[in-house]
C-alpha positions in Angstrom: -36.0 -26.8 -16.8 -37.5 -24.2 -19.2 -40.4 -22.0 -17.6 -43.4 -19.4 -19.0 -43.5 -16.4 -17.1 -46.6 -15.0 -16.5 -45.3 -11.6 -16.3 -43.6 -11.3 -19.3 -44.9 -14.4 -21.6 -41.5 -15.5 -21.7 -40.1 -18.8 -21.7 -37.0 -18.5 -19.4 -34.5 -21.5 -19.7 -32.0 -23.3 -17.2 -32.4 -20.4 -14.3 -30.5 -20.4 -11.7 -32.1 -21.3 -8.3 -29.5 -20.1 -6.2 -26.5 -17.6 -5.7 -23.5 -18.6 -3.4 -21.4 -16.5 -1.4 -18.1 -18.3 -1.4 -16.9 -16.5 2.2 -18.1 -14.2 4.8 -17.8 -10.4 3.5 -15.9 -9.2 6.7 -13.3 -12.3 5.8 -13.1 -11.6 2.0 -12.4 -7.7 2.4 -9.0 -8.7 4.5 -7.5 -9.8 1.4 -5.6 -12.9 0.4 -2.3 -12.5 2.4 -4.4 -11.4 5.3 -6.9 -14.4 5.4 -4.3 -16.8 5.2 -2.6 -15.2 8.2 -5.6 -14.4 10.3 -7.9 -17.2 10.1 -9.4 -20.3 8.3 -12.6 -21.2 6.5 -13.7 -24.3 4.5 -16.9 -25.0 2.4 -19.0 -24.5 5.6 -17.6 -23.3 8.2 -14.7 -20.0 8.7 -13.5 -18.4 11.9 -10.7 -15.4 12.0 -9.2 -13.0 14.1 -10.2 -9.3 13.2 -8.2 -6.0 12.7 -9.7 -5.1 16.2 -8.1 -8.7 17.3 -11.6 -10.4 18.1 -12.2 -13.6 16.9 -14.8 -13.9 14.6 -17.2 -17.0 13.7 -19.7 -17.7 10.5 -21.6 -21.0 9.2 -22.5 -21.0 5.6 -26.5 -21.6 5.7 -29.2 -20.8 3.2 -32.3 -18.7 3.0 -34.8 -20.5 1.1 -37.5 -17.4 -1.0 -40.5 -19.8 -2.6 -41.0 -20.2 -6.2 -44.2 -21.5 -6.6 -44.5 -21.5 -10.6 -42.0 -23.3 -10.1 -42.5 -25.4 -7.6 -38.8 -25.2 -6.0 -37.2 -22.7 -4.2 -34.5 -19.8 -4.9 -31.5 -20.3 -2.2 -29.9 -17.6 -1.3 -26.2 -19.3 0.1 -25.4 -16.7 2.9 -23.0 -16.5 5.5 -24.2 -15.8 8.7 -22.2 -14.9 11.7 -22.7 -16.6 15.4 -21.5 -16.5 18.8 -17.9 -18.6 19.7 -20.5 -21.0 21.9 -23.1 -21.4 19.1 -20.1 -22.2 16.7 -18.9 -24.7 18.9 -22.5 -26.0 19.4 -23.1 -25.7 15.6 -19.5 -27.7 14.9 -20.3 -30.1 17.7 -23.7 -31.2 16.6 -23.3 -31.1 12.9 -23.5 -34.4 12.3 -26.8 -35.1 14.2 -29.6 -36.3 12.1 -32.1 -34.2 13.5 -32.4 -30.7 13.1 -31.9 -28.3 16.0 -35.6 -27.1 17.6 -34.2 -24.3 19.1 -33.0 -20.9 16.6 -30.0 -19.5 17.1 -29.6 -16.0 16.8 -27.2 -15.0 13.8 -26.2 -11.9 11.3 -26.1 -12.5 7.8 -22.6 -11.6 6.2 -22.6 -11.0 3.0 -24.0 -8.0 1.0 -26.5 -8.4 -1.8 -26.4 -5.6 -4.7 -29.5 -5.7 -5.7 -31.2 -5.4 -1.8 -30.3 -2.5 0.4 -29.7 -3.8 4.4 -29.2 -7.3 4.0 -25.4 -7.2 5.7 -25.9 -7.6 9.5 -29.8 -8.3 8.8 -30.7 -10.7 11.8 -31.4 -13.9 11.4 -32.5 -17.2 13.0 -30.7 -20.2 12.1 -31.9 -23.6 12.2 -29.7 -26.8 11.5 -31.5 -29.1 9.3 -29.7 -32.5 10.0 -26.4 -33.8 8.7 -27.5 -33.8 5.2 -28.6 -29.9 5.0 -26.6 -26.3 5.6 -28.9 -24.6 8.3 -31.4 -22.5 6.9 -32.5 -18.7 8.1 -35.3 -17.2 8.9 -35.1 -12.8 8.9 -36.5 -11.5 12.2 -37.5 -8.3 10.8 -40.5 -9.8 9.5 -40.8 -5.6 7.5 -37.6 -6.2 5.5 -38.0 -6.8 1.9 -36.3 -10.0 2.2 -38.1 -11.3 4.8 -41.6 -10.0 2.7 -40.2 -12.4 0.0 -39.2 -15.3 2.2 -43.1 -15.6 3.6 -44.9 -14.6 0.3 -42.7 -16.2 -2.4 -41.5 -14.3 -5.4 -41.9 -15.4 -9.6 -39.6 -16.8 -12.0 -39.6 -13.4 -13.3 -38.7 -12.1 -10.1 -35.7 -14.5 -9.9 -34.6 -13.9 -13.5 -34.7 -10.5 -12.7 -32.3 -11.0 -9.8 -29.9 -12.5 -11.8 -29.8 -10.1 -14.3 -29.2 -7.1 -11.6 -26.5 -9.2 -10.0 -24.7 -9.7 -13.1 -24.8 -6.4 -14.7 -23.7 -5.5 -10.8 -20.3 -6.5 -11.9 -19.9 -7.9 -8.3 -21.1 -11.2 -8.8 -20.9 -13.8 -11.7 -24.1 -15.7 -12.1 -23.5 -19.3 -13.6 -26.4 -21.6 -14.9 
């Protein structure tokens, strides 16, 4: 869906709404040979053992930052690490319908380029139901993320996003 920013009076076509991480940066940097011998992960879930031998558990959720030109949201598909008992709770209630009441403390796991601080930024997760990946919500209510998460950001904002995280080299945006 084509949009006019009111920043720059363009009309921005077909942006993206979200950026994916497809694994939890601590699993990703132990290479290919190492994953397959350490550990396991799937489209939402991924537990390993560590160099330091401690087992090591993440849930793919997202952090929703408001559009409202747009009247959507831009996803940001994070990784977030948990406890061994709030994976097993996670993994044991994921098929409920309801979403959980109660956050669960979490780390996000994945770096963003264009955002200083966001690896080990803490979270709180909340399961949304069977049909939903949890979403998070930034404790530091201070950090730039979390500043965008309450207020919102523009379609310029987001294009603008993109742009730095493909020129970043590190991450290939897709419409």
């Amino acid at each position: 869906m084509p949009f006019k920013c009111g920043v720059c009076g363009q009309v921005h076509d077909n942006v993206a709404m979200d950026v994916a991480f497809g694994m939890p940066d601590p699993f990703f940097r132990l290479g290919r040979r190492e994953r397959d011998r350490r550990g396991q992960v799937s489209t939402d879930l991924c537990q390993f053992v560590d160099a330091e031998d401690r087992e090591r558990f993440f849930v793919r959720c997202v952090l929703l930052v408001p559009v409202p030109e747009a009247s959507d949201s831009f996803a940001w598909g994070f990784w977030a690490e948990v406890s061994e008992k709030d994976f097993d709770t996670i993994v044991d209630t994921w098929d409920d319908a309801e979403p959980s009441k109660t956050p669960i403390h979490a780390a996000i796991a994945n770096p963003i380029p264009v955002l200083e601080g966001v690896l080990g930024l803490e979270v709180d997760l909340l399961t949304q139901g069977a049909e939903d990946r949890p979403h998070l919500f930034i404790r530091d209510k201070n950090h730039p993320l979390a500043q965008q998460q309450s207020r919102g950001i523009t379609v310029h904002a987001v294009v603008e996003i993109l742009k730095k995280l493909e020129s970043s080299g590190e991450i290939k945006v897709t419409e």
